[in-house]
N, C-alpha and C positions, 0 to 999 in steps of 0.2 A: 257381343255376338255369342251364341247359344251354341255350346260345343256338347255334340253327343254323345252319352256316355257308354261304356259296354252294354249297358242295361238295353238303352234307348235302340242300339244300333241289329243288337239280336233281337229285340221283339217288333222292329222294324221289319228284316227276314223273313222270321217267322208267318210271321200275318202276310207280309206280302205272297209269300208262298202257299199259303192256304188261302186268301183272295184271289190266287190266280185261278185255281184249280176251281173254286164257285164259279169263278168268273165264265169256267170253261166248261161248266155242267158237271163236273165230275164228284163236286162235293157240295153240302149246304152248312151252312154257318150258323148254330143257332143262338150263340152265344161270345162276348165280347166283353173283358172287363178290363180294368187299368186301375188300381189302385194305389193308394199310399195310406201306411198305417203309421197316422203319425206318433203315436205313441213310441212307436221302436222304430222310426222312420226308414221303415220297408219299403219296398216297393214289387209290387205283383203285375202281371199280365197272365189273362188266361184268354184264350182261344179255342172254344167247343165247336166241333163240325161230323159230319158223317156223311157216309159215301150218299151222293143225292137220291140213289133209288132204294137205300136200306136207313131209313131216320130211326131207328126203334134203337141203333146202339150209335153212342158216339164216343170219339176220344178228344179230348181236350191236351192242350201243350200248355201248359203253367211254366212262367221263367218268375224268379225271384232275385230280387237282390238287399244285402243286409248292411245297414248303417258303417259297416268296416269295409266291404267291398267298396262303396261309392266315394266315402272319405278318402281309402287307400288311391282311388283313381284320379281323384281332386286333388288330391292334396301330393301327389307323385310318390309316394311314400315307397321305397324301394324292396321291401317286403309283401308288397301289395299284389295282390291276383286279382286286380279287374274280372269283372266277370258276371255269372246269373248260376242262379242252381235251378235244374229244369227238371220237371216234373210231367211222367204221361200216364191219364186215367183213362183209362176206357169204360165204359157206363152203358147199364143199358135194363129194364124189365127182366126179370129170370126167366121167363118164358124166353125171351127174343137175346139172352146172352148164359148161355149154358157153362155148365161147370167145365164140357168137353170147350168149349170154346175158349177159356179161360188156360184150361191146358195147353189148346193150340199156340195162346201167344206166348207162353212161356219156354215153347221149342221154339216158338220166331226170334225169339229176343233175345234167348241163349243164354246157358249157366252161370252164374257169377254175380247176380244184379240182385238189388233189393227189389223186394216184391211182396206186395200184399195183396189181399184176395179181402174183398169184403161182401157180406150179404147183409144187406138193411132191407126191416119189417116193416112196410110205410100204412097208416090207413087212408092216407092221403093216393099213392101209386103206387101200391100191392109191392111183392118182394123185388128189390131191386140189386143188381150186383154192380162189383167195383172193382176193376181189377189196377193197381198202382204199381207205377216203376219208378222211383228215383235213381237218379243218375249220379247220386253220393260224391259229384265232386265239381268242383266249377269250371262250366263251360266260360271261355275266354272267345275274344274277337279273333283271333289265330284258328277258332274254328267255326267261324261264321260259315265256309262255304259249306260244311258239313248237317247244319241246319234245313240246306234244300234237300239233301239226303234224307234228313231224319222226318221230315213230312211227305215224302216219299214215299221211304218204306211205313209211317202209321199208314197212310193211304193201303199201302199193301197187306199190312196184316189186315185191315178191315175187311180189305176184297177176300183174304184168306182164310179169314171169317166163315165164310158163306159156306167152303166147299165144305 
């Protein structure tokens, strides 16, 4: 019998939380991955979506988990933090995602967080920006319910976006 693991059970959430909200008109989806790196035998899920009437920026929710979390969870291992380390980027054309905008999310999100800011030169899709937050530490199933919060409020910074 297939027992699931922290991994499995947060990007379960996740997705379900963001499929509701497509489900409901409120967002679009354009993006879906599930990987395993078997070389370092990781495991990744990403989720890209944007509010349905503004496509030009979106944010994606990345959960990861690393060969020691999984074993630790497997294997009971009493040192062990089950868990994901989670990741949120917001993306979007420089035109349609401005530097002020980039400011806004970093009053939304609030002092103290790792945060990077990137500008790519593409000849493929002209300047494009990147704003990252890592969350520097591992989310565990003890804060599963927190997950419907945290796509919540990206929904809200999006909307926050606009004004």
């Amino acid at each position: 019998m297939f027992d699931p693991t922290a991994f499995d059970n947060i990007k379960f959430i996740v997705q379900a939380e963001v499929y509701d909200r497509d489900l409901a008109g409120l967002l679009h989806i354009h993006d879906r991955k599930d990987l395993v790196d078997l070389a370092s035998m990781e495991r990744e899920s990403s989720i890209v979506f944007s509010l349905a009437e503004q496509k030009e920026r979106t944010a994606a929710v990345i959960i990861r988990s690393t060969i020691q979390q999984l074993a630790g969870e497997l294997m009971q291992l009493p040192a062990a933090e089950p868990g994901v380390l989670l990741e949120v980027i917001y993306s979007g054309e420089a035109m349609h995602f401005t530097e002020d905008m980039m400011d806004r999310l970093e009053q939304l999100w609030g002092e103290g967080r790792l945060i990077e800011r990137r500008t790519i030169e593409s000849n493929q899709q002209g300047l494009m920006r990147e704003w990252r937050l890592d969350f520097q530490r591992t989310i565990t199933e003890e804060m599963i319910e927190e997950m419907t919060d945290l796509v919540g409020f990206i929904v809200d910074t999006l909307q926050a976006m606009e004004q």
